[in-house]
C-alpha positions in Angstrom: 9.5 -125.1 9.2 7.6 -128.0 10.6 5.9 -128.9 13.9 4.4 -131.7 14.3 2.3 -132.5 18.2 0.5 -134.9 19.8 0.0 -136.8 16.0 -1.0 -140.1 15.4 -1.9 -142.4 12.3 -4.2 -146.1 13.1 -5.9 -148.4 11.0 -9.4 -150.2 12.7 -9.2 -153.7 13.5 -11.5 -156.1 14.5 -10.0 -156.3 17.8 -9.0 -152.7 17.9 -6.5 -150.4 16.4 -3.2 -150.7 14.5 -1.1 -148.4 14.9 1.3 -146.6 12.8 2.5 -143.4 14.5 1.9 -142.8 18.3 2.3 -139.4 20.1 4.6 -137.5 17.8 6.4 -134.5 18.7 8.8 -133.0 16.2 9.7 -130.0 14.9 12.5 -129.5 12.1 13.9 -126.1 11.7 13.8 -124.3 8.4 17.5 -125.4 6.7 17.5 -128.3 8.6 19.4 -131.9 7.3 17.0 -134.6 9.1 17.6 -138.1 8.7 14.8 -140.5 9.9 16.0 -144.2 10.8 14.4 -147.3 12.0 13.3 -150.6 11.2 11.2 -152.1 8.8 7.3 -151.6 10.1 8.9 -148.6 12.4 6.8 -146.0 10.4 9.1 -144.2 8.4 7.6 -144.1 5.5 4.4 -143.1 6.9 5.6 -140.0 8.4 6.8 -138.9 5.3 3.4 -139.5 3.6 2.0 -137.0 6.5 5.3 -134.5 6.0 4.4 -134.4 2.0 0.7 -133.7 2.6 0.3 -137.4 0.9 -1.3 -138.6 4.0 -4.7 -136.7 5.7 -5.8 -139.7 7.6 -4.4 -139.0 11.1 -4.7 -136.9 14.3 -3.0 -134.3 16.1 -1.6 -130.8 15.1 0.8 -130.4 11.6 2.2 -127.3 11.5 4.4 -126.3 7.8 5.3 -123.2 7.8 3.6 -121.5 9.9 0.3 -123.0 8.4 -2.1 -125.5 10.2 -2.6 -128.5 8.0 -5.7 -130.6 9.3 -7.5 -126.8 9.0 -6.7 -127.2 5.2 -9.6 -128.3 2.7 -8.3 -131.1 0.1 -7.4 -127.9 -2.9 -5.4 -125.8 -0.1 -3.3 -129.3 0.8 -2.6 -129.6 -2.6 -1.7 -126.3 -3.5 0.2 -125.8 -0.1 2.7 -129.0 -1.1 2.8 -127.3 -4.8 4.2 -124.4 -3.1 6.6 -125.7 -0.2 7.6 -129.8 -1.1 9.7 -131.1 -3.5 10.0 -135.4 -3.2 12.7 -137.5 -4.4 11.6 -141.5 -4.3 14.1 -144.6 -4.0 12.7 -146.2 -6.9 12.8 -142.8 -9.1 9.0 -142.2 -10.9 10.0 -140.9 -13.5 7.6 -141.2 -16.7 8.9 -143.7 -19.1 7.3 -141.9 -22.1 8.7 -138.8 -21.5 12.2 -137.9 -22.4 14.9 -136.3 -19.5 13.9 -133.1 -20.6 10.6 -133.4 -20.7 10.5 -135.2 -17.0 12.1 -131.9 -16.3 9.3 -130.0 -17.5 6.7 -131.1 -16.4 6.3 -130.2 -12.7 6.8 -127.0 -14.1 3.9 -127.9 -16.2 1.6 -128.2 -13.1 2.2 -125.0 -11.7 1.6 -123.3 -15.1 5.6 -121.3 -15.1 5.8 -119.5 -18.8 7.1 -121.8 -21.0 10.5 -119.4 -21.6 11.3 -119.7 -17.6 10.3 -123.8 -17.8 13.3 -123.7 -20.9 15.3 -121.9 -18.5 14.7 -123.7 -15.3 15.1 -127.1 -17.1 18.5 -125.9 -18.9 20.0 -124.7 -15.8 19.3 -128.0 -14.2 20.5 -130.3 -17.2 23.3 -128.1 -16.7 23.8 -128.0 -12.8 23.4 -132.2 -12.6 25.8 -132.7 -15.4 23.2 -134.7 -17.6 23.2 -132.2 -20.5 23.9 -134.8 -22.9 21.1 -137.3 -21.4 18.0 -134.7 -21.7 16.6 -136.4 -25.0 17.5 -140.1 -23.8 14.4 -141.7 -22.2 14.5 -143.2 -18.5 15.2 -146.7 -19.9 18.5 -145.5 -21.8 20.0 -144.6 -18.4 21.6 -146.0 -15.6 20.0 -146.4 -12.3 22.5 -143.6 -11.1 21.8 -141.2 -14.2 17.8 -142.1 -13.4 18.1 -140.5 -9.9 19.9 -138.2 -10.9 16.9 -137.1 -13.0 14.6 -137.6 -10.1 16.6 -135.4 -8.0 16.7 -132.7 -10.2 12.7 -132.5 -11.1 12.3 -132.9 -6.8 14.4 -129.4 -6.9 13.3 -127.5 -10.3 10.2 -126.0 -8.5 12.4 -124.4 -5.9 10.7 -126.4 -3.2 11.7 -125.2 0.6 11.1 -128.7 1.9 12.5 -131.7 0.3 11.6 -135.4 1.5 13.6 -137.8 0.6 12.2 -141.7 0.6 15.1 -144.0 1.0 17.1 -141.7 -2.1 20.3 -143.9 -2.2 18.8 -147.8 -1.5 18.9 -148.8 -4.8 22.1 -147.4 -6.1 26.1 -149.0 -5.8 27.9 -147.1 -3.4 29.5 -144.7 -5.9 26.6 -143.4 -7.5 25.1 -143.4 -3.3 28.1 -141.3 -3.0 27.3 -138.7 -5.8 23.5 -138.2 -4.5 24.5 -137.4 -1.1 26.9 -134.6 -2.1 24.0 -133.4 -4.2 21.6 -133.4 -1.4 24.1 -131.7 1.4 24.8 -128.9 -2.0 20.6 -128.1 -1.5 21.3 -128.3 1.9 23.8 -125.5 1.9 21.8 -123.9 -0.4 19.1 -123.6 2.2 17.0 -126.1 1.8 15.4 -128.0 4.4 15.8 -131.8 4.0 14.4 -134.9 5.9 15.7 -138.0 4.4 14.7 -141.8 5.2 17.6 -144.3 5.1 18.9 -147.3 6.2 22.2 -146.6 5.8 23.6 -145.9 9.3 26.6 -143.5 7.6 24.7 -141.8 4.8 22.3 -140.9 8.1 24.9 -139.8 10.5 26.0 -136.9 7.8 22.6 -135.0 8.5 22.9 -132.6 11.3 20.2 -135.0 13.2 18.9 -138.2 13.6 15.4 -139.0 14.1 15.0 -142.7 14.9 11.7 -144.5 15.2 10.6 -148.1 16.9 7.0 -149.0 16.6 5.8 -145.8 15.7 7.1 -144.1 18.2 10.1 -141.7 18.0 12.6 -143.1 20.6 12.6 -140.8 23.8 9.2 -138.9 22.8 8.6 -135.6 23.1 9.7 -132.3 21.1 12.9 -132.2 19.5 14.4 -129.2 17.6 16.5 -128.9 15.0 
C-alpha cells in the first residue's frame, strides 16, 4: 500500500539545512494498523502531511498504491488522495456552520456521489456511530467525544483505503479515548489500512506495529514491512 525510500523533507537556512525527515524507508502493507511514535520535533506529523499527499516539498520515492507520487502533477495528487485517503485530526475540523449531517455530506459533496447515495452513505453512518440523534445538532452542541466521533465518521464515509490518523485520541478523557480506538481497530478489521500518530505508549502498542521516530529519522533505518 505504501512505500516510501530514500525520502527526505529540509527547510534552507542561513547556515544550511533543517531537517525534518532523513533517509526514510518504510513500507506499510495494505490492511495494516501502524502506529507512529516519537517526541515532540521528531517529525511525526510531517510524515503524515507526505502520507496524505498534503506535503509535495520533499525528496525521494512515495510509492501509494502502486502509483509514483513525485511523477504526479498537483490535479492527479489531489484527485489520487480523493480516491485512496480518508484523515481524522486531533482537534476534529469540523465546519461549525454546518450541522452533523451536513458535515457528513459534504466530502461526499466533493466527489460529486448522487445525492440519493450521499442520503444513504450519511444515514448509514449516523447510524453505524450511534449519533443518529445528534445529526441536526451543530459541532458546538456536542461534546468533545460526540465531535470526534463526527470526525471519524466523515474520515470513513468516502470509503477511503488509507486512513491517517493525527494524534485521534489527545484531546479526549480516557473513556471517550477508549470508544475511538475500538472504532478505529472495527475499520481495521474491516480492511482498512491505518497509520495513527500518538503519544500514548498503550493506545500505540494495540496496532500491529510501531514506527518510532528521533530527529527525523526512523530508529534503526532502513525498510520495514508490515
Amino acid at each position: 500500500m505504501i512505500c516510501m525510500q530514500k525520502l527526505e523533507k529540509s527547510y534552507p537556512l542561513a547556515t544550511g539545512r533543517s531537517w525534518v525527515l532523513r533517509n526514510i524507508n518504510l513500507e506499510i502493507a495494505e490492511g495494516a494498523f501502524v502506529s507512529v511514535m516519537g517526541p515532540s520535533g521528531a517529525g511525526k506529523t510531517s510524515l503524515l502531511n507526505v502520507l496524505g499527499l498534503m506535503d509535495h516539498d520533499w525528496q525521494g520515492s512515495y510509492r501509494l498504491d502502486g502509483v509514483a507520487v513525485e511523477s504526479l502533477n498537483p490535479k492527479q495528487r489531489q484527485q489520487l488522495q480523493r480516491e485512496k485517503i480518508g484523515f481524522i485530526f486531533q482537534h476534529y475540523h469540523l465546519i461549525d456552520e454546518l450541522s452533523v449531517r451536513e458535515n457528513l455530506d459534504l466530502p461526499l459533496q466533493y466527489r460529486e456521489v448522487p445525492a440519493k447515495e450521499r442520503a444513504a452513505r450519511v444515514a448509514d453512518m449516523l447510524d453505524r456511530f450511534q449519533i443518529v440523534g445528534k445529526k441536526d445538532l451543530y459541532p458546538a452542541q456536542l461534546s468533545g467525544g460526540q465531535q470526534q466521533l463526527v470526525a471519524v465518521a466523515r474520515a470513513v464515509i468516502t470509503r477511503p483505503r488509507l486512513l491517517l490518523a493525527d494524534e485521534p485520541t489527545g484531546a479526549l478523557h480516557s473513556t471517550q479515548a477508549r470508544s475511538i480506538m475500538d472504532l478505529l481497530h472495527e475499520l481495521h478489521r474491516d480492511g482498512m489500512t491505518i497509520v495513527q500518530v500518538t503519544h500514548n505508549e498503550a493506545f500505540a502498542s494495540e496496532a500491529q506495529r510501531v514506527v518510532r521516530l528521533e530527529d527525523g529519522w526512523i530508529e534503526g533505518s532502513g525498510v520495514s514491512s508490515g
